[in-house]
LUMLUM-670548 format. One record per residue (C-alpha): residue in three letters; z negated, x negated, y negated. Coordinates in steps of 0.1 Angstrom, whole numbers, plus 2048, in hexadecimal, padded with zeros to 3 digits. Each point is the difference from the previous one (the first is absolute). Example, Ala and Ser with C-alpha at 12.3 -4.5 7.8 and 13.67 -1.06 7.14 Angstrom:
<nodes>
ALA7B278582D;SER8077F27DE;
</nodes>
This chain:
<nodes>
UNKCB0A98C74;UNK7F07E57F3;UNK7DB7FD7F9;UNK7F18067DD;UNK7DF7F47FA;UNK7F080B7DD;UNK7F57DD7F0;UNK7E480A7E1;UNK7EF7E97E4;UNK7E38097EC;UNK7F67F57E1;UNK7DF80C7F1;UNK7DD7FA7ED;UNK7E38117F0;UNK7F47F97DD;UNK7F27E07FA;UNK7F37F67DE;UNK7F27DB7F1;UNK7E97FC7EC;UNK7FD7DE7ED;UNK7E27FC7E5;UNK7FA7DD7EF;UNK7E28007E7;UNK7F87E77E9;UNK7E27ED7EE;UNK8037E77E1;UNK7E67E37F8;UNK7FE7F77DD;UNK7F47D77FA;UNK7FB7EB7E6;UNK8137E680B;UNK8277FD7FC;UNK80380E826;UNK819820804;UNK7F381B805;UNK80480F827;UNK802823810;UNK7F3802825;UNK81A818814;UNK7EF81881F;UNK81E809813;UNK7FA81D819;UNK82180A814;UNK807812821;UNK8097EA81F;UNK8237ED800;UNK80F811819;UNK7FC82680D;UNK81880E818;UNK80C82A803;UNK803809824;UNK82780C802;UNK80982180B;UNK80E7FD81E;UNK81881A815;UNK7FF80E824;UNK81E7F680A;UNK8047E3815;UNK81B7EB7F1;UNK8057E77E1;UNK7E37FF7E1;UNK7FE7EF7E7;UNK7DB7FC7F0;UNK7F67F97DE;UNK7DD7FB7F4;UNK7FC7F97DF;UNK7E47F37E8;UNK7FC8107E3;UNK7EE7ED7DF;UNK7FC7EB7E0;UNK8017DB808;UNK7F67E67EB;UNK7FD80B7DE;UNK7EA7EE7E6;UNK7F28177E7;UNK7E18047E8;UNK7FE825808;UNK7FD818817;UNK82480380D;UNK81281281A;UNK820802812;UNK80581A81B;UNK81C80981D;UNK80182180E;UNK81980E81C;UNK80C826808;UNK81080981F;UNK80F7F181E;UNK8237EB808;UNK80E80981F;UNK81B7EC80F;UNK814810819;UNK81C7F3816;UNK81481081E;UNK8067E581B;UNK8207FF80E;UNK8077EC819;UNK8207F47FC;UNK8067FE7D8;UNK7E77EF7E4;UNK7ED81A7EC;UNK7F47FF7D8;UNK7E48157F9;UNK7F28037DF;UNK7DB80B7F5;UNK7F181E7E4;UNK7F27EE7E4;UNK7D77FA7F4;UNK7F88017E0;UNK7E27E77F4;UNK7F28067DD;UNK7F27DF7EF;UNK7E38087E5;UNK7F37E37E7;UNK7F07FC7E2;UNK8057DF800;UNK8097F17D9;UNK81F7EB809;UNK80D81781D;UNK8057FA826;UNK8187ED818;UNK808814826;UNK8087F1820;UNK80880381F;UNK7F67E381B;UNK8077FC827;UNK7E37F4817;UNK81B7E880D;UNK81A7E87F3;UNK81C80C817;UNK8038207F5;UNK800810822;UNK7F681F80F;UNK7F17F4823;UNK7FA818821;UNK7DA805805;UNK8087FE825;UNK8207E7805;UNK7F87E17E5;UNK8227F6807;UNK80F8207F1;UNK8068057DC;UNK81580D7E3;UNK80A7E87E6;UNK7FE8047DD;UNK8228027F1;UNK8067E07EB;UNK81180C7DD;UNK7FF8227EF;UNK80F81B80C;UNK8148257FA;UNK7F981B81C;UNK8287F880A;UNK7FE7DE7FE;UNK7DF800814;UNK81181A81A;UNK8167E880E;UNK8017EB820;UNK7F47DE7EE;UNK7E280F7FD;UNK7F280B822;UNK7DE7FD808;UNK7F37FB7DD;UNK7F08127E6;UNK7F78057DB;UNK7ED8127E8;UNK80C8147DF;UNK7E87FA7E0;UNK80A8167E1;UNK7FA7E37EA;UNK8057DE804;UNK7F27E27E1;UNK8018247ED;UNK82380C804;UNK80981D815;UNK8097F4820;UNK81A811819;UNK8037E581B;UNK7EC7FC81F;UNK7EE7DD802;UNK7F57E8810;UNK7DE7FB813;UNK7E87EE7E7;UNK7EE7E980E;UNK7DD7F1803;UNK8057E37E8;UNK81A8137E9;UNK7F98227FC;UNK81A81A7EF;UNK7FB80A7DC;UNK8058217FA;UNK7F58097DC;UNK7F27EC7E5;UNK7EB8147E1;UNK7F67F47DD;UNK7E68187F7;UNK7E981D80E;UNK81081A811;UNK7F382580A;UNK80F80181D;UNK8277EF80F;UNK80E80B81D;UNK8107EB81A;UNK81380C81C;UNK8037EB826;UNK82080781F;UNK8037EE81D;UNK8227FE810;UNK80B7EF825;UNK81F7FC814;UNK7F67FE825;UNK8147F781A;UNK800815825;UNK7F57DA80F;UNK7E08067EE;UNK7E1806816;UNK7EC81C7F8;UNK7DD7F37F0;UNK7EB8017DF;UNK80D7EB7E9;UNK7EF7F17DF;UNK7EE7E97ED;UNK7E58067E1;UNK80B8047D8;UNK7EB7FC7E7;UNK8078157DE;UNK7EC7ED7E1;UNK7FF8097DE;UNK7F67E07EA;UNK7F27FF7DC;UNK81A7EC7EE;UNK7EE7DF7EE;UNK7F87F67DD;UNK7F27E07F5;UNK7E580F7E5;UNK7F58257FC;UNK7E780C7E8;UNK7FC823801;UNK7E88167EE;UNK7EC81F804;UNK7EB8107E5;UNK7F181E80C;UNK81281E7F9;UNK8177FA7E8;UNK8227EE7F2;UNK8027DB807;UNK8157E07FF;UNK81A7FF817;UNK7FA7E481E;UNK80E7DF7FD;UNK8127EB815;UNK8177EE808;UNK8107E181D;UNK8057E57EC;UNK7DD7F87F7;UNK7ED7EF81C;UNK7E77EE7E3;UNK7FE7FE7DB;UNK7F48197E9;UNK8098257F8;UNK7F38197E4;UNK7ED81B808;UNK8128227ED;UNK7F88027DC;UNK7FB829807;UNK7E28087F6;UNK7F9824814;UNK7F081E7EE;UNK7EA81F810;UNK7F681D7EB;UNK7D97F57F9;UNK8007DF80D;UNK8047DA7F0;UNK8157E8813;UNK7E97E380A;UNK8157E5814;UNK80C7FC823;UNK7E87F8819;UNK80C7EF821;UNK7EB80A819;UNK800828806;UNK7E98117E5;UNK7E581E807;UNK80D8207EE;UNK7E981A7EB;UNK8148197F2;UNK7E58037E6;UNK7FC7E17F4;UNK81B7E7810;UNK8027E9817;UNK7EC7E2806;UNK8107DD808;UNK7E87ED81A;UNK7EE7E37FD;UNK8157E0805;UNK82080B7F9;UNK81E7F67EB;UNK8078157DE;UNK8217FE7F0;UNK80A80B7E0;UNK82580E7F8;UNK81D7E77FD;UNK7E27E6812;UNK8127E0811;UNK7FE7FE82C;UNK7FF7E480F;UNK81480081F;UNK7FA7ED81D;UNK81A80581A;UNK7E881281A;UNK7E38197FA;UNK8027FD7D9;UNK81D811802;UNK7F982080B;UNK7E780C7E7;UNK7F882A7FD;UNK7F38067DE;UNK7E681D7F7;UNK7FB8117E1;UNK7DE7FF7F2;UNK7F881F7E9;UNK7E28077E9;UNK7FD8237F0;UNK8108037E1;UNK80281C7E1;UNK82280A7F0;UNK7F18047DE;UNK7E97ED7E9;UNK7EA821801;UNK7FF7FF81F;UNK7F47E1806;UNK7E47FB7E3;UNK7EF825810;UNK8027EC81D;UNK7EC7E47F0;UNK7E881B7EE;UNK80E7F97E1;UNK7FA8167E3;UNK81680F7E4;UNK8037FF7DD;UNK80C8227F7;UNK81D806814;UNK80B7E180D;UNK7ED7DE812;UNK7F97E27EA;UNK8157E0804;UNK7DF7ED7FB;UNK7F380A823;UNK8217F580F;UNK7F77E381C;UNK8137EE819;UNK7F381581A;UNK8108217F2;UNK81C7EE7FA;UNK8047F1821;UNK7F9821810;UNK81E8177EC;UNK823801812;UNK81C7EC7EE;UNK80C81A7E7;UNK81D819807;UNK8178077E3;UNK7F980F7E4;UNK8018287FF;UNK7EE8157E3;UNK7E480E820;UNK7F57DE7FE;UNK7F67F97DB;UNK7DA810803;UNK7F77F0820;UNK80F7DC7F5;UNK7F18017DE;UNK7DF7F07F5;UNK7EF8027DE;UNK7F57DF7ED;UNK7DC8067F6;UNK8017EB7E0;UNK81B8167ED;UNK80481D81A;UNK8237F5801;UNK81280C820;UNK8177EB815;UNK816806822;UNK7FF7E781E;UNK80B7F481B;UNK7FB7ED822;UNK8227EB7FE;UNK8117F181D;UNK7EC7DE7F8;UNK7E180C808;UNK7F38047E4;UNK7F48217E7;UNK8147F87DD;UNK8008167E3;UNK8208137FA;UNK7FE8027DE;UNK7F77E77E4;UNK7E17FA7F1;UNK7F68187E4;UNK7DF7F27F7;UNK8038017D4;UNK7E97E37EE;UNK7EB80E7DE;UNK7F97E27E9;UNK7DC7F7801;UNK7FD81581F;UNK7F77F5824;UNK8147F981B;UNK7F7805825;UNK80F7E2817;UNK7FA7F2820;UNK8007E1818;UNK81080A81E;UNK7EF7DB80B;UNK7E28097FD;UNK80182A802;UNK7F08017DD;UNK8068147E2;UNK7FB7F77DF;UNK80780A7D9;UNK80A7ED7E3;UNK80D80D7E0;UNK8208007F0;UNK80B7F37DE;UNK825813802;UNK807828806;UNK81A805812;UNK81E8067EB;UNK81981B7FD;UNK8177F47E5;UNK8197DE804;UNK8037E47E7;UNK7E07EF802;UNK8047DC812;UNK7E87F4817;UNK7F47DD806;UNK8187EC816;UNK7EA7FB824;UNK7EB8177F8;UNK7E47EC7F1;UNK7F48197E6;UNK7F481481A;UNK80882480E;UNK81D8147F3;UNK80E81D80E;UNK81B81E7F3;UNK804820810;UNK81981D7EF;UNK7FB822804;UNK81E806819;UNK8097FE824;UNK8207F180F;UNK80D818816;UNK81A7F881A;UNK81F80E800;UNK7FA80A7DB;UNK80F7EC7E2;UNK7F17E07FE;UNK7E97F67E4;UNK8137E77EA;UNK7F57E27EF;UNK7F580E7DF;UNK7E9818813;UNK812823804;UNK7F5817815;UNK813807820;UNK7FE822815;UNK7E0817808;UNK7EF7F2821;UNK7F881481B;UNK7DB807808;UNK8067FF822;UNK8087DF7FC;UNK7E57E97EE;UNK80F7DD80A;UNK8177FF7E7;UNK7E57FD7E6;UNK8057E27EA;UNK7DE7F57FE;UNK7F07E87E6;UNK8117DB7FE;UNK7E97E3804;UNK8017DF7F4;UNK7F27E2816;UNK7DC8027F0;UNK800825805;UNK8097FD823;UNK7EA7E980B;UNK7E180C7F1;UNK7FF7E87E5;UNK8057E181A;UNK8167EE7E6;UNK7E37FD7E6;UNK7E37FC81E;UNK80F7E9814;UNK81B7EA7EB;UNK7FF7E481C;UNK81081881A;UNK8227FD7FA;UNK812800823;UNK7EF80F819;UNK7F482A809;UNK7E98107E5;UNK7E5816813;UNK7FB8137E3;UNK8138217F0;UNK8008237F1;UNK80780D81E;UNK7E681C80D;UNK7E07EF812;UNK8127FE82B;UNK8247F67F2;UNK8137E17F0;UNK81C7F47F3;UNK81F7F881C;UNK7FE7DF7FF;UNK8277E980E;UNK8007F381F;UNK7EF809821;UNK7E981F804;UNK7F98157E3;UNK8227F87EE;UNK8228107F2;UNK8117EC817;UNK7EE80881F;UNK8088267F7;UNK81F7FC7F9;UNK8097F281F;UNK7F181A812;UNK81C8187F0;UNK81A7E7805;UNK8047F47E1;UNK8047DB7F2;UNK7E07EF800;UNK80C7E47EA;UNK81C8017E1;UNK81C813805;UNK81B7FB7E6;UNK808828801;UNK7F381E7FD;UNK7EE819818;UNK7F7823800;UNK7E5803820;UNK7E27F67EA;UNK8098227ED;UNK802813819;UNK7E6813814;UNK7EA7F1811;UNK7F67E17E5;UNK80981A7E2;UNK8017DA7E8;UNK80E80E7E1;UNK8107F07DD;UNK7E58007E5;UNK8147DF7F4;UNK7EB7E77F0;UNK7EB7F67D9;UNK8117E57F0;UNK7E07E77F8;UNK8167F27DF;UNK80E81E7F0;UNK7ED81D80E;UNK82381180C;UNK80081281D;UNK81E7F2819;UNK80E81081C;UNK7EB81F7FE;UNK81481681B;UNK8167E780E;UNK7E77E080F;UNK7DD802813;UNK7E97E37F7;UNK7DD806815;UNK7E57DF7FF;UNK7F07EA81C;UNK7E17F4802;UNK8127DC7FD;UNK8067E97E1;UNK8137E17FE;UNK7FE7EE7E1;UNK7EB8087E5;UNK8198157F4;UNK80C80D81B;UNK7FA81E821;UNK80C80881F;UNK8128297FF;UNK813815812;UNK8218057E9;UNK822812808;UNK81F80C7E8;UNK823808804;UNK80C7DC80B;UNK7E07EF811;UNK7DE809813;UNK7EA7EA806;UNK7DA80180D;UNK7FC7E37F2;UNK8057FC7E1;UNK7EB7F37E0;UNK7FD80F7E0;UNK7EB7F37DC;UNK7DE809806;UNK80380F7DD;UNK81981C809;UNK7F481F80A;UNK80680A827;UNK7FC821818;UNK7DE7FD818;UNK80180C823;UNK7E47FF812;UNK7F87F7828;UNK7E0808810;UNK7F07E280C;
</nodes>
């Protein structure tokens, strides 16, 4: 009989996990210098070796030890990629001594972990570039490594003696059923290549060899690393904000340097107002928000980065929260304000309540009392809102009726003064009477008894009355319709020199103004923020209507014929900006154009909407 010798390979490792961590700081200068991030990376040693399970046979084994990580991964937070192994692979062959045999191993499974934004690439490496599988006690002994892919029949075949392979499951991501090649030192084996996190993807590893009976009996091997490598990007900017829903990262590998816009998102959290992104990591209060430190880099939504190829291109952005109130109420108790009646006056609104009230929600009927402030002059109420420009804006138009010969409560938003003058018109409530063209006979105003109710039938030129309003729903009050003089506080007859550039003064209540055009403060700054046209638009659009802005279609006074145009069908709402003598700035939209920037006769009478300064 001849002799049969039991030949056994082991493959086989413990858990090994690698952590990689790079944090970042940010210097802010003056000068036109980029702004840098210092990277701390701390990562486990590269290399680590697995002692192989071995057998107790004497005969053939064949020994892998394999290193287990994350290599080489630049990212701006923390970041990991782990390998883990179950089980054993045992390999094993019966000798005989006259005919070849082919012996083929169980299987391992390694499980690959990451959280790692653009995904992961796996590999397999040799500790050698010939791919052999040397004796530990005869140098001169070996198996080769077979040279192309192989099946297990086309591997089982004379050709093939003395070599050996190993079976992946996947191979450049598809599912592999060939046994391959050694990979080498210098060109290691790709096995799988990811494009995103993963929870968890399982790999599985053979061995195979055909050995010859002129094969000594020895321990045969060599050392395989296993890697798992973050995939690169060129720029990441991710963001965190403390608890709640955020931007999406950004990145991308086709911008080494140049410039890239931060997310326009602005993120909201029940109670809090969104400050800015800070770029170094913030301290976190869940009482009162976070605090960015001293020295570092604040960006604001839809901000500009500068990259620069290296450091400035890995940038981790923090939220930075103050407390903030969900309704008006509750943010003038917060200030100690006090109420008139049932509601908080408009004249104690400052920017600090302002600043301090979440950006509005839409509208529901819960949400009139709490949003609704009281005009101390004429105990006139009015709903607001914090729009998505920042700002606290009236969401209904001005009400505030002139008596001739009486006094009229204004104020300077400049100089955060009040003061009275008195009237030589009442505010009308029939047509027909003209009014001075630009205005120059002073303040006129008209105001009928009705509201314009949307969804009703609209109030037609010669002044019918459309459908009943709803209560619950006070912004489609018309309001009173203003001329220049009226709107201004008189600025026309007080200042006839000032022509072109922002009155300071108005009827609006003492902490609030007119919009003014351009920049902060205007129509179309607030338009923009609800994605609509911020210059003319030669059509018609409906989102101004609609909740949250609530603008409505009082229509306009006619300053030569004292007819009333467009009264249900076009929104005419002054600025705080003339242009000729004759001439303002205003907000006007109908059927076929919309434009928040449009001019009007300072002699016709306009809608007032209000913004707290």
């Amino acid at each position: 009989m001849s002799e049969r010798r039991i030949k056994q390979a082991s493959l086989g490792a413990t858990i090994y996990n690698i952590y990689s961590k790079i944090s970042h700081q940010s210097s802010k200068s003056t000068s036109s210098k980029k702004s840098r991030n210092k990277r701390d990376i701390i990562s486990a040693p590269p290399y680590s070796e697995f002692p192989a399970a071995t057998s107790t046979f004497s005969g053939l084994a064949i020994l892998f030890s394999l290193f287990l990580g994350f290599l080489g991964v630049s990212n701006t937070y923390a970041s990991s990629i782990s390998i883990s192994l179950t089980g054993n692979v045992n390999l094993n062959i019966l000798k005989d001594n006259t005919n070849p045999t082919f012996g083929k191993s169980t299987t391992q499974t390694a499980t690959v972990t990451s959280d790692h934004f653009t995904g992961y690439t796996l590999t397999i490496a040799g500790s050698n570039d010939t791919g052999r599988l040397v004796g530990s006690n005869d140098s001169t002994k070996y198996l080769s490594s077979i040279t192309t892919p192989l099946t297990e029949s086309q591997f089982n075949t004379d050709a093939h003696n003395d070599q050996w392979g190993f079976l992946p499951s996947k191979l450049n991501s598809i599912t592999n059923n060939s046994y391959q090649p050694s990979p080498t030192a210098t060109t290691p084996t790709t096995i799988d290549v990811t494009n995103s996190p993963t929870t968890g993807e399982n790999y599985t590893l053979a061995l195979a060899a055909r050995v010859s009976s002129n094969m000594s009996l020895d321990s045969y091997g060599q050392t395989f690393v296993l890697a798992a490598t973050g995939n690169g990007y060129d720029y990441h900017i991710g963001y965190t904000d403390n608890m709640t829903t955020i931007p999406k990262d950004q990145y991308a590998t086709s911008a080494a340097e140049g410039t890239v816009q931060l997310s326009s998102t602005i993120p909201t959290k029940a109670g809090f107002v969104f400050r800015g992104w800070c770029s170094q990591e913030t301290s976190v209060d869940i009482i009162n928000g976070t605090t960015c430190p001293n020295g570092a880099t604040v960006y604001q939504p839809g901000a500009t980065i500068t990259l620069d190829g290296t450091s400035a291109n890995n940038l981790l952005l923090y939220a930075i929260w103050d407390k903030g109130y969900n309704t008006f109420a509750d943010a003038f108790a917060a200030f100690n304000k006090e109420k008139s009646g049932d509601y908080y006056q408009m004249q104690d609104m400052t920017p600090e309540i302002c600043d301090s009230i979440v950006i509005g929600s839409p509208y529901t009927t819960a949400d009139i009392a709490k949003n609704t402030l009281i005009d101390t002059r004429n105990s006139k109420t009015y709903l607001v809102a914090k729009y998505a420009d920042g700002h606290c804006w009236m969401r209904e138009n001005l009400n505030y009726v002139f008596t001739a010969g009486g006094t009229v409560v204004a104020y300077n938003f400049q100089t955060g003064e009040t003061f009275n003058y008195t009237t030589t018109y009442a505010t009308q409530t029939e047509t027909d009477t003209p009014w001075a063209e630009d205005a120059s006979d002073g303040a006129r105003s008209f105001k009928r008894d009705e509201d314009l109710c949307i969804g009703g039938t609209d109030i037609n030129t010669s002044g019918g009355t459309g459908a009943t309003c709803d209560a619950s729903r006070p912004y489609e009050r018309i309001g009173v319709l203003y001329n220049w003089a009226a709107a201004t506080a008189q600025t026309k007859d007080d200042n006839p020199q000032d022509k072109t550039s922002e009155v300071t003064t108005s009827i609006c209540p003492k902490g609030w103004r007119l919009p003014s055009i351009g920049g902060d403060y205007s129509f179309s700054t607030l338009m923009g923020s609800y994605s609509l046209p911020t210059t003319n638009q030669s059509q018609g659009y409906s989102g101004q209507l609609q909740n949250p802005l609530n603008f409505n279609r009082p229509g306009n006074y006619n300053w030569s014929n004292g007819a009333l145009y467009y009264r249900g069908t076009g929104g005419y709402f002054w600025s705080s900006v003339g242009y000729s003598s004759a001439g303002a700035y205003d907000l006007g939209f109908y059927s076929s154009y919309f434009d928040p920037q449009s001019g009007s006769n300072k002699g016709n009478g306009l809608s007032v909407r209000c913004v707290a300064v």
